[in-house]
N, C-alpha and C positions, 0 to 999 in steps of 0.2 A: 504494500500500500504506500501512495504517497500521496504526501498532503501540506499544503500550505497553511502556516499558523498567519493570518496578519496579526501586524500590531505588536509581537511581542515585546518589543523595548519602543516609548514614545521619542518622539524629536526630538524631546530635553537630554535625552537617556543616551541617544545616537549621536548627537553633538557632543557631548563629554567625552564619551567615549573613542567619537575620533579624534576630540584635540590632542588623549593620553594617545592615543597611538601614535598619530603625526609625530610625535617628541619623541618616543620610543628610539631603543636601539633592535633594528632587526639582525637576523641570522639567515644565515642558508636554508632552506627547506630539508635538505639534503641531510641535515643532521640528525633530524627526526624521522628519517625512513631508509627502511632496511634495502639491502642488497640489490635488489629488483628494483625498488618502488625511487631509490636513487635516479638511477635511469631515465624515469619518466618523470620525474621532479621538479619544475623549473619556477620556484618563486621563492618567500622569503616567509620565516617564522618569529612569530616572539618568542624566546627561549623560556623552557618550559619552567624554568624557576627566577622569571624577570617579576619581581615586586607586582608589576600592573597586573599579568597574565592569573592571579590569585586574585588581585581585585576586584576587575575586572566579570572575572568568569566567575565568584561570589555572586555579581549582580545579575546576571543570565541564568545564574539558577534558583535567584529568588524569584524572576521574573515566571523560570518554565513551571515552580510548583504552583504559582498563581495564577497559571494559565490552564482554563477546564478544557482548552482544546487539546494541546500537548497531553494533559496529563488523561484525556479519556484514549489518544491516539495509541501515546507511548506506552502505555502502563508503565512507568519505570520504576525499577527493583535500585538498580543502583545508576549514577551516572557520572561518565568519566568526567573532570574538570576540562570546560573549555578550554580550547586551543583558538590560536589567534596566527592566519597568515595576509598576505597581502600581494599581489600578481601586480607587476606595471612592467613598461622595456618588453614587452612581447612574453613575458612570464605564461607559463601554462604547466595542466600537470595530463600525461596523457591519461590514457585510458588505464582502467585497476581496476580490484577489489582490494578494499582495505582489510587488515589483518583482523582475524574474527576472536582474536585476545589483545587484552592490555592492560599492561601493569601501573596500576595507581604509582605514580609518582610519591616515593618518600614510606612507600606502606609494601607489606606483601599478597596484599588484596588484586584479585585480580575482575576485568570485568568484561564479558562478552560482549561483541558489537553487535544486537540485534537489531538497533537503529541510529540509522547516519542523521544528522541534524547538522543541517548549514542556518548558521545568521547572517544576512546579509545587513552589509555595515557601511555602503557605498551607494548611493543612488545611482540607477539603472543611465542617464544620461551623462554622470560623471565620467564615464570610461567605454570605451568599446572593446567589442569580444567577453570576455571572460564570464560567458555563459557555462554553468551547470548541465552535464549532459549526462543525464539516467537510462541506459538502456533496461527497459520493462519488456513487459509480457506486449505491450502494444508498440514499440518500438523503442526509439530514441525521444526520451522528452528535454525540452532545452530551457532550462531555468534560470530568471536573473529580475528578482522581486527590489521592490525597493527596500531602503533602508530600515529595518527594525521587523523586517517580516524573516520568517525562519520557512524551510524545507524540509520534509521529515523524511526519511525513503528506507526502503530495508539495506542493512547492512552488506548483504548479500550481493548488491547491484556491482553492475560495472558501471565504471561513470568518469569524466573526466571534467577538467575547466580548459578552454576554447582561451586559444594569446589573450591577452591584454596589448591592445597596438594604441592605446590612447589613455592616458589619467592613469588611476590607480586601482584597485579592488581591495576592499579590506572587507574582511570575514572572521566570523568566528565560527569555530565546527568542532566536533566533538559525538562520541556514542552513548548509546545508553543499552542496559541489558535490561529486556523486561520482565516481568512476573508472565509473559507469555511468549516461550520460543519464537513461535510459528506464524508468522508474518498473518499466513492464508486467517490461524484464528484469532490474532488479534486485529483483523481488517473486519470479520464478523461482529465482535465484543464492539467496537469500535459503530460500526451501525445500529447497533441495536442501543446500545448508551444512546445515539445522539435520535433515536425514534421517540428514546423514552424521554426524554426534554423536550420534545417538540409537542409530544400528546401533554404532558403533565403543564404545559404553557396554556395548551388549547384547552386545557380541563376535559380531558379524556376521562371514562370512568373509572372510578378509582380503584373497582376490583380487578377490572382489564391491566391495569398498570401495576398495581401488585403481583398479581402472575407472570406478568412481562418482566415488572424487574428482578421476581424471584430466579426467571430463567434464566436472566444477566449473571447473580451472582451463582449460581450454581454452576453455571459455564467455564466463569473465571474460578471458581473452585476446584472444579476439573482437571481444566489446561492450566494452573497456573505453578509458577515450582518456588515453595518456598520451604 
């Protein structure tokens, strides 16, 4: 499943955020990816223990638990601290799947990527190219939201970001492991949550939506791994 959250961080929220980075000192991308994914690498990281990149990604995850999209989409059990790069000079990262482990920084917790989250931190007319590319079950989807809206897609996908040949791209991305493996059943869980806020809005009958939501959490009971 993929899905667009709007909104997740407002104007005020987006603007801070890029002044701290503009200021920032970047790194190689290169640094943060293995063997392979070097290769197909071409832009720049905050270094994973740069003061801001904690700040920062603090504020993106108070933002995702406050967000009843993200959190009816994701389900997340655990999720890794934001990571922060930026593509400009023709920067691009080709085509991958990213690594389906990762080790919390500074811990030895580990946490499954079962879904990819991009934030975009750049307005879509600020730069050209450096569109998101999701190969899905319906093809190639080409993603480039504006400022403070986030992407959610399975971890699983192949996908790449498109040169940067104008301005700059600044993003923040990061996985999350959820309380439900399986992409297929948390795209189900996932629809039937957002029927049941749509009836309980419209004042559907209340016995119908008790049985509806009893069948929500029993599902998530089922598929979930905790």
């Amino acid at each position: 499943m993929m899905l667009a959250v709007p909104n997740l961080l407002n104007a005020d929220q987006v603007r801070e955020i890029r002044a701290a980075l503009e200021g920032a000192e970047w790194a190689d991308g290169k640094s943060t990816a293995g063997h392979l994914a070097a290769r197909a690498k071409d832009n720049q990281q905050l270094p994973l223990d740069h003061p801001l990149a904690e700040q920062i990604g603090n504020q993106i995850l108070q933002a995702l638990t406050a967000d009843p999209l993200y959190m009816s989409a994701a389900l997340p059990l655990r999720i890794l601290p934001p990571r922060f790069n930026r593509y400009q000079g023709g920067g691009q990262y080709d085509a991958h799947v990213d690594n389906a482990i990762f080790l919390v920084p500074g811990t030895n917790q580990r946490i499954r990527t079962d879904v990819s989250t991009t934030v975009f931190l750049s307005e879509p007319e600020e730069y050209d190219g450096g569109e998101l590319i999701i190969q899905d079950t319906y093809g190639e989807q080409r993603v480039k939201l504006p400022a403070g809206h986030a992407i959610l897609y399975p971890g699983t996908s192949l996908h790449r970001v498109t040169p940067v040949t104008r301005g700059t791209r600044y993003a923040s991305f990061f996985w999350t492991q959820s309380l439900v493996r399986s992409d297929e059943q948390r795209a189900l869980l996932f629809e039937q949550d957002i029927a049941i806020q749509e009836l309980t809005l419209s004042g559907g009958a209340p016995d119908a939506l008790s049985r509806l939501t009893g069948v929500y959490h029993n599902l998530l009971r089922m598929w979930s791994e905790l």
